[in-house]
C-alpha positions in Angstrom: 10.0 -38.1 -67.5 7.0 -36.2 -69.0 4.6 -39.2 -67.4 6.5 -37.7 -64.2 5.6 -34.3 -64.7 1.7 -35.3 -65.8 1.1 -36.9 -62.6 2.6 -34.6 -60.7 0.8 -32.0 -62.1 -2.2 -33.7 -61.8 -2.1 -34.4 -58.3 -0.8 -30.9 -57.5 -4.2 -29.7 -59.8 -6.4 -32.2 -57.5 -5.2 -31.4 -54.2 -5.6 -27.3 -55.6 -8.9 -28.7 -55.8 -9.9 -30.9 -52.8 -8.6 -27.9 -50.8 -10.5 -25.4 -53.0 -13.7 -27.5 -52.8 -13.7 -28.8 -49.0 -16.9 -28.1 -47.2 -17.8 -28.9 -43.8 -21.9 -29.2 -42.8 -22.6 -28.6 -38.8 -25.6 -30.4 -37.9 -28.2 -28.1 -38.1 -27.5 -26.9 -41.4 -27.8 -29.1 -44.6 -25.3 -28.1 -47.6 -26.8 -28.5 -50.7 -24.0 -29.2 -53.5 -25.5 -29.3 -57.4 -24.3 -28.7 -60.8 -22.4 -31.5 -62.1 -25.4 -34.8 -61.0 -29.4 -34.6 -62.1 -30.2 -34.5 -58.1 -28.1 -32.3 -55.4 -25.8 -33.9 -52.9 -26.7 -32.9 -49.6 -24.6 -32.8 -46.5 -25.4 -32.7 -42.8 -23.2 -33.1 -40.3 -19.9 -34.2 -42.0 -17.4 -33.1 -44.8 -17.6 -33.5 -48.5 -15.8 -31.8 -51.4 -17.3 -29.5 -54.4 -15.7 -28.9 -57.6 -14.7 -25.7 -57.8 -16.7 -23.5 -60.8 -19.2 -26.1 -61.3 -20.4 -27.1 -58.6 -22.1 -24.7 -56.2 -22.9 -24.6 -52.4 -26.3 -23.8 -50.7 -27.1 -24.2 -47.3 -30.6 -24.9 -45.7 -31.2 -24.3 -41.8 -32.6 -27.7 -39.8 -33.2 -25.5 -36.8 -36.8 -25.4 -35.0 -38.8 -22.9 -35.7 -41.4 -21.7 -33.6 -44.6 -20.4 -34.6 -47.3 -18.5 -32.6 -50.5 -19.4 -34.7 -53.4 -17.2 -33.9 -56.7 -17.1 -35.4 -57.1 -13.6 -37.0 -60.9 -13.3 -36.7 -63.3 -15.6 -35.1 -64.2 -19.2 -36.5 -67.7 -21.3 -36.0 -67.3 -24.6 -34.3 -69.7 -27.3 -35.8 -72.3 -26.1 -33.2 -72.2 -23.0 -34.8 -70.4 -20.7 -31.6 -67.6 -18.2 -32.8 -64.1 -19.0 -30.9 -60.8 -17.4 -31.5 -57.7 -20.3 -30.8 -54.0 -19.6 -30.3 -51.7 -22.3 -30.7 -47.5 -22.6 -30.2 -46.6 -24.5 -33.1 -42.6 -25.7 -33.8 -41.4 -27.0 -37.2 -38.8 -27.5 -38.8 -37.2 -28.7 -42.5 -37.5 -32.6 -42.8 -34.1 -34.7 -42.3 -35.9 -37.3 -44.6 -34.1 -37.1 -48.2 -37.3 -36.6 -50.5 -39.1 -34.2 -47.9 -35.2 -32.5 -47.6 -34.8 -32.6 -51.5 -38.4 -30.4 -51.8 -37.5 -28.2 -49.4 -34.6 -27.2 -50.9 -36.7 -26.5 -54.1 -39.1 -24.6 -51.7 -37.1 -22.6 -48.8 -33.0 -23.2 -50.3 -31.3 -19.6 -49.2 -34.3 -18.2 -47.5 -34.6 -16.6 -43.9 -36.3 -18.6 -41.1 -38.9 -15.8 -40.7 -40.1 -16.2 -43.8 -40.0 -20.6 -44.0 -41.9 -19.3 -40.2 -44.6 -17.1 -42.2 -45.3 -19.7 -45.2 -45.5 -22.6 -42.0 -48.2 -20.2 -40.4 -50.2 -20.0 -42.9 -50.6 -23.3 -43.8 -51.1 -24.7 -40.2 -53.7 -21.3 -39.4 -56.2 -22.8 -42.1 -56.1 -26.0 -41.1 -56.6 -25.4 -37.9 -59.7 -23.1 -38.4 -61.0 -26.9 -40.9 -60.8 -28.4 -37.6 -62.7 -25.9 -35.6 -65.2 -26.1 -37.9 -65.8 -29.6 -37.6 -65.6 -30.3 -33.6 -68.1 -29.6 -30.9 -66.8 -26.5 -28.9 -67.3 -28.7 -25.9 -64.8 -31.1 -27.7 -62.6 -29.1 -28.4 -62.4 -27.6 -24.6 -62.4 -30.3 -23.4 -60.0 -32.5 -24.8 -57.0 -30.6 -26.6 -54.7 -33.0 -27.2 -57.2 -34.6 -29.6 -57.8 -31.2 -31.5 -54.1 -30.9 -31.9 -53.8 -34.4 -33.0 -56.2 -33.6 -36.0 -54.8 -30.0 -37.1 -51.4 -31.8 -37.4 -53.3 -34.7 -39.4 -54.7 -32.3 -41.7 -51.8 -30.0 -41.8 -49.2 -32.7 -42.5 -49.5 -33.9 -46.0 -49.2 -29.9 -46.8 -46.0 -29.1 -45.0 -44.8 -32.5 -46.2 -45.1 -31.2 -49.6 -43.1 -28.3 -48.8 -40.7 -30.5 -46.9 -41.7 -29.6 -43.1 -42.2 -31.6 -40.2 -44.5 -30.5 -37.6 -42.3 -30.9 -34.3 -45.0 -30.1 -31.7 -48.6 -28.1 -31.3 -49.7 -27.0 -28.5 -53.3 -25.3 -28.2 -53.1 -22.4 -25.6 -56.5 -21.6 -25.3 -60.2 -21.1 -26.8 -61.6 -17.7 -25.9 -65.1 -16.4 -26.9 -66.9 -12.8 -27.5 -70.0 -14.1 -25.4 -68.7 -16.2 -22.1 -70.1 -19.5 -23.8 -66.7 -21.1 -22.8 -67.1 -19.7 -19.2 -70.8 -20.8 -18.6 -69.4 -24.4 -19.9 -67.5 -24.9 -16.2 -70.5 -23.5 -13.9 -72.1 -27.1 -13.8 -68.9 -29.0 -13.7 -68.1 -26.0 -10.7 -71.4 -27.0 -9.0 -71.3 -30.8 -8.7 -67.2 -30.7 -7.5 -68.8 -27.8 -4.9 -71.6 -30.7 -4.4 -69.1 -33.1 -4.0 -66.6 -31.4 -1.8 -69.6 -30.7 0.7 -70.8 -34.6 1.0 -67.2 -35.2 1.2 -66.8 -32.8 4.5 -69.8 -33.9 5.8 -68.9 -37.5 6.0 -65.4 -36.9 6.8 -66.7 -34.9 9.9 -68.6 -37.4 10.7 -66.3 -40.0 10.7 -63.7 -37.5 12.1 -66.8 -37.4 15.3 -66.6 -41.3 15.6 -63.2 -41.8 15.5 -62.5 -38.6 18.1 -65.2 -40.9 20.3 -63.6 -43.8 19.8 -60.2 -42.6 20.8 -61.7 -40.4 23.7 -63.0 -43.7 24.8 -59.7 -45.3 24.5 -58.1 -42.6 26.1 -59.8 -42.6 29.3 -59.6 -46.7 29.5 -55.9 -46.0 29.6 -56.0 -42.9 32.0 -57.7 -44.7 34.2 -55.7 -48.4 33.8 -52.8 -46.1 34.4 -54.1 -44.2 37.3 -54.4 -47.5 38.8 -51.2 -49.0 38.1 -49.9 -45.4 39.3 -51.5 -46.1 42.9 -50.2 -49.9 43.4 -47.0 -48.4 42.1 -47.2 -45.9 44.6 -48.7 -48.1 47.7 -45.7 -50.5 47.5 -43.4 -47.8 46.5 -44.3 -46.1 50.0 -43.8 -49.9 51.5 -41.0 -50.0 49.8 -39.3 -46.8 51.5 -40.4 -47.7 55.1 -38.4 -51.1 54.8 -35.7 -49.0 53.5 -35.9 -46.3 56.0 -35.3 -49.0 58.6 -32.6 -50.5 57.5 -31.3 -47.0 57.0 -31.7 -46.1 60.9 -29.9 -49.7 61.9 -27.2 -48.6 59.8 -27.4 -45.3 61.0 -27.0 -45.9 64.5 -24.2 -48.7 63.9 -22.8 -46.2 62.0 -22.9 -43.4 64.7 -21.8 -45.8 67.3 -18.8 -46.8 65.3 -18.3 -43.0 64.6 -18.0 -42.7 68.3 -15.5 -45.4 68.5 -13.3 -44.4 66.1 -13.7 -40.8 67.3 -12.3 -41.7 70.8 -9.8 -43.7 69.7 -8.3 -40.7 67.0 -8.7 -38.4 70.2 -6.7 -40.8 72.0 -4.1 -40.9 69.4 -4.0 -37.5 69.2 -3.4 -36.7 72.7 -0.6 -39.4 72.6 0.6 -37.5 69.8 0.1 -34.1 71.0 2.5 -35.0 74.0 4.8 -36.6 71.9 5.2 -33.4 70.2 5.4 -31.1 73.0 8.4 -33.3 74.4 9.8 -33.2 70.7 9.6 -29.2 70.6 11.0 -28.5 74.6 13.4 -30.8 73.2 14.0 -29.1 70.2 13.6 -25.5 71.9 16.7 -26.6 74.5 19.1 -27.7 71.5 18.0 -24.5 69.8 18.7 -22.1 72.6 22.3 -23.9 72.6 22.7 -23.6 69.4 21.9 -19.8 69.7 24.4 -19.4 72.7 26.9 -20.8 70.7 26.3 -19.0 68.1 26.5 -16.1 69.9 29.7 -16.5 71.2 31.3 -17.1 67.9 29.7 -14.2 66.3 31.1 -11.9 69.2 34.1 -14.1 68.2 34.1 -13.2 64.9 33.2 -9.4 65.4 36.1 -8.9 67.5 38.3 -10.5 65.7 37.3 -8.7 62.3 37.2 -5.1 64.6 40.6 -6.1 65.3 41.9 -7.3 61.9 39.7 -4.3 60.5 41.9 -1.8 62.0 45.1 -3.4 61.8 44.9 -3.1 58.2 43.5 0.2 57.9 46.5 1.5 60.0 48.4 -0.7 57.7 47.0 1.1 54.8 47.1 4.4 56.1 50.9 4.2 56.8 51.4 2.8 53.5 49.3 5.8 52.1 51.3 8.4 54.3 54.6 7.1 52.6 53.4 6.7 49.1 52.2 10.4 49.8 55.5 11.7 50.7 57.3 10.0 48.3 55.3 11.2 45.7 55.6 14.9 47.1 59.3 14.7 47.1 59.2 13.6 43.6 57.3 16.3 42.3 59.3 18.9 44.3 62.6 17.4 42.9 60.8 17.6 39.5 59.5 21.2 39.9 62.8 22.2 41.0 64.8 20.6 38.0 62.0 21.9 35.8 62.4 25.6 37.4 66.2 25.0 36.6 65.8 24.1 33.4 63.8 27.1 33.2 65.9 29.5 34.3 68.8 28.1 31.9 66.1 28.6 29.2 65.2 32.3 30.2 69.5 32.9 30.5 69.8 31.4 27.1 67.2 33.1 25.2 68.5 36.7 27.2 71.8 35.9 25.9 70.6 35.2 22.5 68.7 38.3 22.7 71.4 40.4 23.9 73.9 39.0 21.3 71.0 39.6 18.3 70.5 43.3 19.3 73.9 43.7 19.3 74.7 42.5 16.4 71.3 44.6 15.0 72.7 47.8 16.4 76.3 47.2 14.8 75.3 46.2 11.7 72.5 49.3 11.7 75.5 51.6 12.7 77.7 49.7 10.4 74.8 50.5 7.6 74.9 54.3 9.1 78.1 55.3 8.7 77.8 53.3 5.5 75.3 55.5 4.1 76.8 58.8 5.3 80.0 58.0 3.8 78.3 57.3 0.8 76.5 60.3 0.9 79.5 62.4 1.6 80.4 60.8 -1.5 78.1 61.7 -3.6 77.3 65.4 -2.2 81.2 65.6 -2.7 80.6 65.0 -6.7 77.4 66.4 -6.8 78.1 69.7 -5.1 75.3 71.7 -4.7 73.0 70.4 -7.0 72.8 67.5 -5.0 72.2 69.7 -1.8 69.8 71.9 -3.6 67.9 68.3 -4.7 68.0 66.8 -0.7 66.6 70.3 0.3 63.7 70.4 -2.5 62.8 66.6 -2.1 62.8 67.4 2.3 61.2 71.0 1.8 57.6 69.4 2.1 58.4 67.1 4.8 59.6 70.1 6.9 56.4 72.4 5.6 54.2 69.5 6.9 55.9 68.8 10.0 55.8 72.6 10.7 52.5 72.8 10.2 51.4 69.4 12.3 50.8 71.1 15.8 47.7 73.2 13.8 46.3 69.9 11.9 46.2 68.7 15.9 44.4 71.6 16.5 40.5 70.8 16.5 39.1 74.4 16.3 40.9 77.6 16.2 39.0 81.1 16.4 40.7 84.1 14.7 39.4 87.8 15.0 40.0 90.3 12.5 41.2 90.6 9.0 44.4 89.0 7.8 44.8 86.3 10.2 44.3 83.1 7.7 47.3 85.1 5.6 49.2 85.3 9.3 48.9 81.6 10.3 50.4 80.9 6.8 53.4 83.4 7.1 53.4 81.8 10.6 54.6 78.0 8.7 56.5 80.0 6.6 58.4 81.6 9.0 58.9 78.5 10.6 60.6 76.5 7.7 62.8 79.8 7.1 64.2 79.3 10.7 64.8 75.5 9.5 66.7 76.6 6.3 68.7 78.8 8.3 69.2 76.3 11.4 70.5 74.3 8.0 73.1 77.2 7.5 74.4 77.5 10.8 75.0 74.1 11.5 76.4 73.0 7.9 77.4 76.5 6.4 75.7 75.9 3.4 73.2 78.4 2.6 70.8 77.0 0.7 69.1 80.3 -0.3 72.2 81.4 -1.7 72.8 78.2 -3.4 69.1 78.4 -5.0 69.8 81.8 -6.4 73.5 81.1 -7.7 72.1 77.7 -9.9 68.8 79.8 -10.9 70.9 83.2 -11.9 73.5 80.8 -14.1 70.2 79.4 -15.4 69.2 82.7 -16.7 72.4 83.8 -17.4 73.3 80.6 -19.9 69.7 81.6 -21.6 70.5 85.0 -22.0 74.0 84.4 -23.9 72.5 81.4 -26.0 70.2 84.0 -27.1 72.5 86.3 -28.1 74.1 84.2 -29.9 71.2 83.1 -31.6 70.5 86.9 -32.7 74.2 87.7 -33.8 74.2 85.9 -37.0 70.7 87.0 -37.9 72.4 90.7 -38.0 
């Protein structure tokens, strides 16, 4: 059981490990891994593992690297003339494993710019040693040879740095005095040189060859020209057989024309009667098919007048009798509706009559009702009921006597006293009602106000006497 556990936990600590430790190079970097082995592992372009905490990962860039290489101030050739060269120059760190294993010592965690710089310098003096020691003429004029020796001289010092020299390209020689320039002006004058021989004899043999070819071209102008005319000469034969073989053929030809044209007129005359036979012919059976139609289209019109107005006096009867039926229907109707009517109008009179009736005897009914009721209670009453009928009427009366003045839209009075006169006037008036009252009831109701009003005062005065009596 522990064994289990140990190699469990031993595999669980390795794969902590692998996974901890897994590196991954992309080819144009090299991973340098070192701590644990006398020389570094390096990795390019595939995976390896480090061990975590001692082991430790650098990485080195395999990219080119290009580098403008200029000289900074002007450098004698071997015969002795001051040049300046720039170059284009790419390098780049060594795949091989010694030159890879010094340039880690060299360049390991360090910029391109400044692997660039240390490159520039290195290849800058060696390429002003191999100025030095070439002819400028040389060098001008054959580059590739001058590049071939800065990179031979340059080599073994980037190699020791562990840098490869990838291409050099010189992109020119330039010198303060025009030397370079005044190098071409002979080379310029024999290609001038050259060039004019060169025209010359090419116009010349342009001249003999335009000769030649005029020549040529008139042998065939006039060859052709020739051919042309027998061409044309038994061309012109040619037609005249033709044209008289034409005019035999023409004039068989017209002849037959005239043939065939006398025998079509023939055939059309023939025809032509023929036809005019055919249309009398078809004119006479036309204009007796006309008559006949004639006559049974008078036929027919007569026949139709006839039938026309046979039924229309058919129909107008018919109409007539509808008519009058339908007039004595609606007169019978009107008059059993005008019947019906007047039994209405008799019933509803009737009804009328007998409902008024029975409204006036049931109002006198209620009349007579009343009074006796009233008798009834003015019987009990006595005159205090009078007196109260007489004071709950008295402004009925005083309005109605006064109406014919609230009628009146203006009234003018002259003088003093007459507003006090119109009022004694209404008055006077419901005095004449009170005793109208007296004479037609015998009740006088002046008397009967001053009887209940003088028992009044009387029934006061001894209820005060006999309030005072005990007090003396």
């Amino acid at each position: 059981m522990g064994t289990t556990i140990a190699i469990v936990a031993g595999s669980i600590l390795l794969l902590i490990i692998i996974c901890m430790g897994y590196v991954k190079a992309p080819p144009d970097q090299a991973y340098i891994i070192s701590g644990l082995r006398k020389h570094a592992r390096v990795v390019i372009g595939r995976a390896s593992v480090k061990v975590p905490f001692l082991e430790r990962l650098d990485k080195l860039n395999l990219r080119l690297m290009p580098v403008d290489i200029k000289t900074s101030n002007a450098v004698p050739t071997a015969d002795y003339i001051n040049i300046n060269v720039d170059a284009a120059v790419n390098v780049k760190i060594s795949n091989e494993p010694d030159k890879l294993q010094l340039a880690a010592q060299n360049f390991l965690n360090q910029p391109t710019e400044y692997i660039a710089g240390v490159a520039r310098e290195v290849l800058e003096g060696n390429m002003r040693e191999i100025v030095g020691r070439m002819n400028l003429q040389e060098m001008v004029g054959d580059r590739q040879k001058f590049a071939e020796l800065v990179k031979e001289n340059a080599g073994p010092d980037l190699a020791a740095m562990g840098l490869d020299v990838v291409s050099f390209n010189v992109q020119n020689f330039t010198d303060s005095n025009g030397i370079i320039d005044d190098l071409g002006i002979d080379n310029v004058t024999k290609i001038k040189k050259n060039a004019a021989i060169a025209k010359a004899e090419s116009e010349r043999d342009i001249g003999i060859a335009q000769a030649a070819a005029n020549k040529e071209a008139n042998d065939a102008r006039v060859k052709a020209e020739t051919e042309i005319a027998i061409k044309n000469n038994e061309m012109t034969i040619r037609k005249a057989e033709l044209k008289k073989v034409a005019d035999i053929k023409m004039a068989e030809a017209d002849a037959a024309y005239e043939i065939q044209q006398q025998e079509q007129r023939k055939t059309i005359e023939i025809t032509s009667a023929n036809a005019d036979i055919a249309r009398r012919e078809k004119e006479a059976e036309l204009a007796e098919r006309e008559i006949e139609l004639a006559e049974r289209k008078l036929d027919a019109e007569v026949k139709k007048t006839a039938d026309a107005e046979k039924y229309k006096a058919e129909k107008m009867a018919e109409a007539e009798l509808i008519s009058r039926q339908r007039e004595a229907d609606a007169k019978r109707y009107e008059a059993e509706q005008a019947a019906v009517a007047r039994k209405m109008e008799a019933d509803a009179l009737k009804y009328a009559m007998e409902q008024e009736a029975q409204g006036i005897r049931a109002k006198g009914l209620a009349e007579a009702e009343a009074i006796e009721k009233k008798a009834e209670a003015q019987k009990i009453m006595g005159e205090a009921s009078i007196l109260e009928m007489y004071l709950q009427a008295l402004p009925e009366v005083v309005k109605n006597a006064a109406l014919p003045l609230a009628q009146t839209d203006k009234i003018i009075m002259y003088g003093e006293g007459n507003a006090a006169k119109v009022a004694a006037d209404v008055m006077k008036t419901t005095s004449q009602i009170t005793e109208g009252i007296k004479e037609a009831t015998g009740i006088d109701i002046s008397a009967v106000l001053s009887g209940i009003v003088g028992g009044k005062v009387a029934v006061a005065a001894e209820q005060q006497a006999d309030q005072q009596a005990p007090q003396a």
